[in-house]
C-alpha positions as CSV (number, residue, x, y, z in Angstrom):
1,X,-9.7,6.8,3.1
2,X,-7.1,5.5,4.9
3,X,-4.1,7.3,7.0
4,X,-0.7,7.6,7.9
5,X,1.3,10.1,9.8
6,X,5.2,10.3,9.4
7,X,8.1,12.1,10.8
8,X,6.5,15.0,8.1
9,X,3.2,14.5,6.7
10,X,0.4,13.6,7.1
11,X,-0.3,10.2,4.0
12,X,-3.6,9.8,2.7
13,X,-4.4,6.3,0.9
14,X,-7.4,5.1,-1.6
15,X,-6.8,1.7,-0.2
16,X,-4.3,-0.7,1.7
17,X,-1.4,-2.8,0.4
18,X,-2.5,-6.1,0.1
19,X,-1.2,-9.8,-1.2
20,X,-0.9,-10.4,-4.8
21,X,-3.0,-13.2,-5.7
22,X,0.0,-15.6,-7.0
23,X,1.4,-15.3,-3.4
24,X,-1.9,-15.8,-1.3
25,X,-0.5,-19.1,0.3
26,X,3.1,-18.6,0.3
27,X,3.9,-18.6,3.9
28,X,2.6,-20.1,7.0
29,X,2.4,-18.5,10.4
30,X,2.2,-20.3,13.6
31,X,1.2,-17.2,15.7
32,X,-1.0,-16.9,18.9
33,X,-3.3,-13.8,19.4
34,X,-0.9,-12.8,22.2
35,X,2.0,-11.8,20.1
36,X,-0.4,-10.1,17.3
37,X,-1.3,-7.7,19.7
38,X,2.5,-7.5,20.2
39,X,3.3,-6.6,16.7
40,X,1.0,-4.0,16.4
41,X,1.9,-2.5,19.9
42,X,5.6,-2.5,18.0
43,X,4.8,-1.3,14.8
44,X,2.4,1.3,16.6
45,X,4.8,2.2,19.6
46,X,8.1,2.3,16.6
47,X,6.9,3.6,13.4
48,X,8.2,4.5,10.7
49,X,10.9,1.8,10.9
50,X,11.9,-0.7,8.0
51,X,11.4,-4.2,8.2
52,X,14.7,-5.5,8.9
53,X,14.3,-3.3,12.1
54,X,10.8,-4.9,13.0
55,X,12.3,-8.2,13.2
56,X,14.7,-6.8,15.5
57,X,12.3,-6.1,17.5
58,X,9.7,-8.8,16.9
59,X,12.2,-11.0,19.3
60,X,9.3,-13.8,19.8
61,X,8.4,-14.6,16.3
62,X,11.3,-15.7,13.1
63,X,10.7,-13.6,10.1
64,X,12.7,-12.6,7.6
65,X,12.2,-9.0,5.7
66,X,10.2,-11.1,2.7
67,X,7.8,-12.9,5.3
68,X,7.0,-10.3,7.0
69,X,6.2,-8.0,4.8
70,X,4.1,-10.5,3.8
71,X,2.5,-11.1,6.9
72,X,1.4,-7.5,7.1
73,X,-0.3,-7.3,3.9
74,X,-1.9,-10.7,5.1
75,X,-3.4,-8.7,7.7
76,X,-4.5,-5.9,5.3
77,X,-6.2,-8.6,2.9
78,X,-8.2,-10.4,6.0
79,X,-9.0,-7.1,7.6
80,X,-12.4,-9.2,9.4
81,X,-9.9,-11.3,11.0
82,X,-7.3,-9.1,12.0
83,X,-9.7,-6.0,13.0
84,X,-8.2,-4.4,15.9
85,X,-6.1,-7.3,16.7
86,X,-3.5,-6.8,14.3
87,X,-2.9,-3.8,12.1
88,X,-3.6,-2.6,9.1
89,X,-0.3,-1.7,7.9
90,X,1.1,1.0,5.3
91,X,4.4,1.3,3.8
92,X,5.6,4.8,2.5
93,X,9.2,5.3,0.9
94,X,10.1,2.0,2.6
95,X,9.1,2.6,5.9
96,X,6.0,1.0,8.0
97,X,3.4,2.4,9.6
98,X,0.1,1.4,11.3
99,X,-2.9,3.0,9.5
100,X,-4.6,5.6,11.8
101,X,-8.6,4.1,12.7
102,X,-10.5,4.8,15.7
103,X,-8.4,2.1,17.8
104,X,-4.3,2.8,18.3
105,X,-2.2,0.5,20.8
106,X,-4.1,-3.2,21.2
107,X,-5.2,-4.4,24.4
108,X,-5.2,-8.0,25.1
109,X,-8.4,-9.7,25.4
């Protein structure tokens, strides 16, 4: 069971969001472990924002709305990899959250 907390509630999910199969190598990333533990101290430290105000914020990486959206669901999908490093991310009437574990802001290693 997975969780998010909003402005109101308290969101329960079965499971996470993650890439459709026809999309599993649409994008490329050139990111450095540094800056995904700084986009889940954003998302964690700003939630419940939409994307086009993540990339506002996410001032050392260029995404677009579509990309990154698509770069959180990456995350979600290769949960080994990005295991408190980076995420995992929920969306809930549009708005993006970091799923509540045992592990909140990331720490660089």
């Amino acid at each position: 069971m997975y969780e998010i907390i909003t402005e109101k509630n308290l969101i329960k999910f079965d499971s996470l969001p993650i890439l459709n199969h026809n999309t599993v190598n649409k994008y490329t990333f050139n990111i450095i472990d540094e800056d995904l533990y700084k986009i889940h101290n954003i998302i964690y430290e700003n939630p419940g924002l939409e994307l086009k105000d993540y990339i506002q914020l996410i001032d050392f990486c260029v995404f677009t709305e579509e990309s990154l959206e698509y770069f959180f669901l990456l995350c979600n999908q290769y949960k080994n990899t990005f295991y408190k490093v980076c995420g995992p991310f929920a969306c809930h009437q549009g708005k993006w959250y970091i799923v509540n574990y045992n592990f909140t802001k990331c720490d660089k290693r």
